[in-house]
C-alpha positions in Angstrom: 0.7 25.1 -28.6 -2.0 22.4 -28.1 -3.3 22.5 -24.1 -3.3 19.0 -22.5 -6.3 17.1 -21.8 -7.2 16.9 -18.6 -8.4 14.2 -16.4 -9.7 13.6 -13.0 -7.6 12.1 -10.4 -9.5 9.1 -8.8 -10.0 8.5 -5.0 -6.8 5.9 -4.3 -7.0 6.2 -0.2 -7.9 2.8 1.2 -7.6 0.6 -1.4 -4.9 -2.2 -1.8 -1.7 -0.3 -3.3 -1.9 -2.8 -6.4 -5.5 -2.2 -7.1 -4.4 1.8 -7.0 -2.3 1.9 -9.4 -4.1 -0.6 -12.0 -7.1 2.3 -10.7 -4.6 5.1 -11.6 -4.1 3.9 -15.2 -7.6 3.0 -16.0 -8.1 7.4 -15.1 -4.8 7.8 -16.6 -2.4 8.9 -14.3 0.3 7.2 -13.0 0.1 6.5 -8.7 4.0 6.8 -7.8 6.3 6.6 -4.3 7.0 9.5 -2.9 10.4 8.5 -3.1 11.2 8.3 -7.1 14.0 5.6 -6.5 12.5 2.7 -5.0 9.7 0.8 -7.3 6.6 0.9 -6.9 5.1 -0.6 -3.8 2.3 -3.1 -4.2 1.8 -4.3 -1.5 0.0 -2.9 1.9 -2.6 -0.4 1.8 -3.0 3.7 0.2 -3.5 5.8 3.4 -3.0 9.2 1.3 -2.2 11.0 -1.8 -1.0 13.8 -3.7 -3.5 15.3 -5.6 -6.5 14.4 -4.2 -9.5 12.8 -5.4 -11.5 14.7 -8.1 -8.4 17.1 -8.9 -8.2 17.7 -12.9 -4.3 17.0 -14.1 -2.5 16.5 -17.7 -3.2 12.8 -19.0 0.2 10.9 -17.5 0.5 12.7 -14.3 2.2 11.3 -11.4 -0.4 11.1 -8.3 1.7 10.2 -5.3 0.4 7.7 -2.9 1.8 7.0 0.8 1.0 3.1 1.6 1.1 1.6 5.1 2.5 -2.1 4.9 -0.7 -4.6 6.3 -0.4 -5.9 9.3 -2.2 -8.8 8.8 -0.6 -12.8 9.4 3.4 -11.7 8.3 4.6 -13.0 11.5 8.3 -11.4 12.8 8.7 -8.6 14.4 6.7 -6.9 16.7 7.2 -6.8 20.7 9.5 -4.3 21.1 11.3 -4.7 24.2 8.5 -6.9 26.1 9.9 -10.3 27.4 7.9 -13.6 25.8 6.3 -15.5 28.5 5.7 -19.0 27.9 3.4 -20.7 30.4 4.8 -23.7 32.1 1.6 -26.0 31.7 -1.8 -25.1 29.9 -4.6 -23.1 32.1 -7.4 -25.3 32.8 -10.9 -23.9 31.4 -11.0 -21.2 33.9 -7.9 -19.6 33.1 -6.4 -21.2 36.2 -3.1 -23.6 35.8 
């Protein structure tokens, strides 16, 4: 039986989730969800993974990769519970109406 090659796992944590996977393929592995039945999230950014950086795996395994959605400029959502407040005329320079 011929024994795998074996490559190393790159460091995926931080970077944008498309540039980890097209990262992932270049080492050849594959960066998956943890959850195998949604597709693959490209958007937001890698916050961990599973095996880490500098692990040596079989050419084509799966390194799984958590990614936090950005927060940046989507507009909705957010607030909670809090009530808007909308001023009733524009503050002057000092912060004074």
């Amino acid at each position: 039986m011929k024994t795998p090659e074996l490559v190393l796992v790159p460091a995926l944590v931080g970077l944008p989730a498309a540039q980890a996977h097209e990262v992932a393929m270049a080492a050849r592995v594959v960066a998956v969800d943890p959850d195998p039945d949604t597709p693959p999230t490209v958007e937001g950014t890698v916050t961990a993974q599973q095996p880490g950086p500098g692990t040596r795996v079989p050419a084509g395994e799966a390194v799984t990769i958590w990614v936090e959605p950005d927060s940046g400029g989507g507009g909705g959502g957010g607030g909670g519970n809090m009530p808007r407040v909308e001023p009733d005329k524009p503050l002057d320079g000092a912060g004074a109406n």
